[in-house]
Structures are given as structure tokens and as C-alpha cells.
N, C-alpha and C positions, 0 to 999 in steps of 0.2 A: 416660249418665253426666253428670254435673254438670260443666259448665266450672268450674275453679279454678285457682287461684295459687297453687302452696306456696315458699314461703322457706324454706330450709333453712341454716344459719349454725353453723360448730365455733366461730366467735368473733365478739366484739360488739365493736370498737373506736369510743368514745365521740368523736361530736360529728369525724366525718370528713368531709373534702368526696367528694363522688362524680364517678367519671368514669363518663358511658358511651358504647361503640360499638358501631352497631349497619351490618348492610350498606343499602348504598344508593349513592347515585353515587360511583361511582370505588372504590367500598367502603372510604372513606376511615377512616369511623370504626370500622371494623374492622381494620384495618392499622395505625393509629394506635394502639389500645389497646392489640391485638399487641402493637408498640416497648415498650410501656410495664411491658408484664406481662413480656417479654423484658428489659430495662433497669434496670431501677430491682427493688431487691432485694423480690420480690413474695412472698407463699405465697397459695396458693387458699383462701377459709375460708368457701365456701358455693357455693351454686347456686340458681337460680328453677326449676322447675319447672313448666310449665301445660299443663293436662292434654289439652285442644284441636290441642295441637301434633303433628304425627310422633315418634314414638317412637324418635327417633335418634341416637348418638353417632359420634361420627368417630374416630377412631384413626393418630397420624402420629407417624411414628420410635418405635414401641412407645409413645405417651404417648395417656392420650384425651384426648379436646378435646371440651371440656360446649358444648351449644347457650347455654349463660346462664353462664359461668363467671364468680366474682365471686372478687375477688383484694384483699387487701390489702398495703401498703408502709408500714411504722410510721416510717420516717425521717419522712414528709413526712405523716402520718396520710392517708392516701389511699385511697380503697376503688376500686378498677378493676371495670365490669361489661363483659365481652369476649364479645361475641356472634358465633359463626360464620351465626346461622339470623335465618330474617326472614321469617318467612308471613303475607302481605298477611290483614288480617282478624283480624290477633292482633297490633295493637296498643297497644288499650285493654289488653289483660291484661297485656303486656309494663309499661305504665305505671302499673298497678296492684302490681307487683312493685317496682318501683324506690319504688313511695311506700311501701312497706309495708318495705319495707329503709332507705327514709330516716327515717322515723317512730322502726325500731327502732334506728336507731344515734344519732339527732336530728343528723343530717348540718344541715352548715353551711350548705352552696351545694352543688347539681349543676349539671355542668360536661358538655354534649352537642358531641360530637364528629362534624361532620357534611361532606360534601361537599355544595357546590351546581351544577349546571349550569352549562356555557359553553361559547359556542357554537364558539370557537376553543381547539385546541392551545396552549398558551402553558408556556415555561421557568423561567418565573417567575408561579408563580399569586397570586389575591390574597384576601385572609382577611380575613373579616368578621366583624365578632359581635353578639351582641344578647344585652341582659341585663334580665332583671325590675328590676334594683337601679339606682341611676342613683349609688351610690359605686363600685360595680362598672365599671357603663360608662366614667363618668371614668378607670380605672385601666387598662383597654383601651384609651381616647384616647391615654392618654401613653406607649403603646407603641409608638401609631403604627399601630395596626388601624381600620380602618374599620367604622363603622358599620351592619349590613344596612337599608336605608333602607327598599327596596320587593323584595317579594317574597315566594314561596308556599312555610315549610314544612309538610313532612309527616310521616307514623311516627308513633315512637316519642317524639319531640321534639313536634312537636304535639301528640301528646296530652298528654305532663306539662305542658306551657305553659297547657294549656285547664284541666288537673283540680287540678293544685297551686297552692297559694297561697303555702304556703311548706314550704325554703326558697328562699334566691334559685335561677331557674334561668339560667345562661348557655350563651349557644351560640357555640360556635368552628364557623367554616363556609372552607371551602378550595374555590377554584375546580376543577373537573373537567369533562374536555370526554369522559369515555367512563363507560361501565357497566363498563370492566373494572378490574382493581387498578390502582388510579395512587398508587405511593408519591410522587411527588413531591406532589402535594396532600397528602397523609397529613405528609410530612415538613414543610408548611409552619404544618399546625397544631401539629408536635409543637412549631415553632419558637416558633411564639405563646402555644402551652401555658404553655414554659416561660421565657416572658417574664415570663408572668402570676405563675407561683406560685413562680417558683425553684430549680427542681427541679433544677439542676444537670447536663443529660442533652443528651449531643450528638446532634442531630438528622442528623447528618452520615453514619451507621453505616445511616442508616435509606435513604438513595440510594445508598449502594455495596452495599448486600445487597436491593436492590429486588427484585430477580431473583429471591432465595431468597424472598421473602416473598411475593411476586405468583404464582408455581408453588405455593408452598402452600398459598395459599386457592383458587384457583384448581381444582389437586385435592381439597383437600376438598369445593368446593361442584359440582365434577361430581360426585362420588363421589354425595353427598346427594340431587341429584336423581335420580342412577340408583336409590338404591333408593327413592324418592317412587315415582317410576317402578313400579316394582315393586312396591309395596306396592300401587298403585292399581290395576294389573293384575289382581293377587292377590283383590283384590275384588270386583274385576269380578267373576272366573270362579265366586265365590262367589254371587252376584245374577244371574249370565247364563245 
């Protein structure tokens, strides 16, 4: 079977900026989108598909939960991409999805929502950004975010950085010293987020319900590797 990308879309809101999260350290940018598609008055109005991937959905408190779920918020035109999955090897398609959904809606700016490394625990992490656009940057300076100066991304975010030209992409990056959920990085980009864009959204709901949010991806991405698990078993016994 043919590797493909499908985009699936109930609606086209024009000339939106896009956020996306996807897992990675701290699983910031999935927690962070989380907040966002929980927050700010969202409806779901598509999904990515790519055919490469497990064939998996999750299901939590009777709700599924899409591996690519794509959400929109018309207060602020805003398209949300909220990733629970992340299979090393499926990132050029994953960036091949987000250009073909920026394309169709001629999105403004995407906005990658990302944890970075560090090697110490810290109560106060620190946020950096990097942007294609240098009127962008400037407007990141005057919020008092720091510049990523030196340093190696990777994913989902690498790859639209190498394959887009336009349009602008920026990256909100939160310091993270684990692989496991760290809402406090999550809540420091939501902070800078919405420095940036005004979004009006207290970051503050997102470290007193850490708990509820850190347990639920948490179970979801055991859940998902048990049936990887399984599925690979299952094929085994098929070929063995």
C-alpha cells in the first residue's frame, strides 16, 4: 500500500494561523495544545490521516481522542493541530499534512509548540523562540522571550522549517528536564503564547489541574503502546 497523507476538513476557515503539538520532551506540545482545545472555545473540523501509521484511536471519558486531531477557535481565527501519537519515521508525512492544511486554508504564520532539554529540574523554566520572520522575532524580543541562539531541533518542527518557505514558521520552546508530562513547561509556553497573540487565557488552571492532565496522556500513551504491542505480536504469529 502506498504511503499517504489524507486531510480531511468539515470546514475551511480563511487565512488562520496554525498551532501545532506534537509529543516530545516533557510532551510539552501536547499538553499545551491540550490547554488550548480545553480553553478557548474550540470545535474539531478535521483530521490528518497517514496511512504508514497504527491504526489507532484512544477513547477517554466516552470521548475519542484522533492521533491528528485538528480543532478550530473563530474568536481568535486559530486552527489547533493536537497530536496524542508520534512514530519516529513519520515525520516528513506528518509535515507534509500541516503544509497541505496550511496551503488549504493560506494560514498566516504556524506557531510549533515544543519542549527543549535541560539538564536541571527548575520551578521556573525558560522559553525561547525562533522565527523565519525577523518582524516576528522583534515582537517575541519585546515580550522578553529569549532567542534560541544554539541548538538541535527535531520532528515535526524540523521538518516544516527545512520543507516550508512559507508561511512564517515560529517556535515557542519551554525548558524540560524529563520525557515525562511536565505541565509546568507546557504552562510556560501557554504564558508566552499568549503574550504573543492575546488570546486572553489564564495559564494558571493549566498547574493546578497538572495532575489531571499529566494521568491522562499518561494513560493514553500506555494504553497505545500496549496495543503497538500487540498488534506486533499479532504479526509475528502471522510470519512465525
Amino acid at each position: 500500500m502506498k504511503d499517504s497523507v489524507e486531510l480531511k476538513l468539515t470546514k475551511t476557515p480563511e487565512k488562520p494561523i496554525i498551532i501545532s503539538g506534537f509529543p516530545g520532551f516533557g510532551m510539552v506540545g501536547t499538553i499545551a495544545t491540550e490547554f488550548l482545545v480545553e480553553h478557548l472555545k474550540t470545535e474539531q473540523i478535521g483530521r490528518i490521516l497517514i496511512s504508514s501509521m497504527p491504526a489507532l484511536i484512544a477513547i477517554h471519558e466516552g470521548k475519542l481522542v484522533e492521533p491528528f486531531g485538528i480543532y478550530y477557535n473563530k474568536e481568535f481565527n486559530i486552527v489547533i493541530i493536537h497530536s496524542l501519537s508520534g512514530t519516529p519515521g513519520t515525520e516528513w508525512k506528518i509535515a507534509d499534512g500541516i503544509m497541505q492544511l496550511s496551503e488549504q486554508l493560506q494560514a498566516t504564520e504556524i506557531i510549533s509548540l515544543e519542549g527543549v532539554g535541560s539538564n536541571e529540574e527548575t520551578e521556573h523554566p525558560t522559553t525561547f523562540f525562533f522565527s523565519t520572520d525577523k518582524d516576528k522575532a522583534a515582537e517575541f524580543k519585546k515580550l522578553k522571550i529569549e532567542k534560541l541562539e544554539e541548538g538541535i531541533i527535531m520532528g515535526v518542527t524540523s521538518a516544516l522549517l527545512l520543507k516550508m518557505e512559507k508561511p512564517t514558521i515560529s517556535c515557542l520552546f519551554a525548558e524540560t528536564h524529563t520525557n515525562l508530562p511536565d505541565s509546568k513547561a507546557a504552562a510556560k509556553i501557554i504564558e508566552a503564547l499568549d503574550g504573543y497573540l492575546g488570546l486572553k487565557i489564564d495559564y494558571a488552571p493549566l498547574l493546578q489541574m497538572a495532575e489531571k492532565f499529566e494521568e491522562k496522556l499518561k494513560g493514553i500513551m500506555q494504553q497505545s503502546k500496549i496495543a503497538e504491542d500487540q498488534r506486533d505480536k499479532k504479526t509475528m504469529s502471522y510470519v512465525g
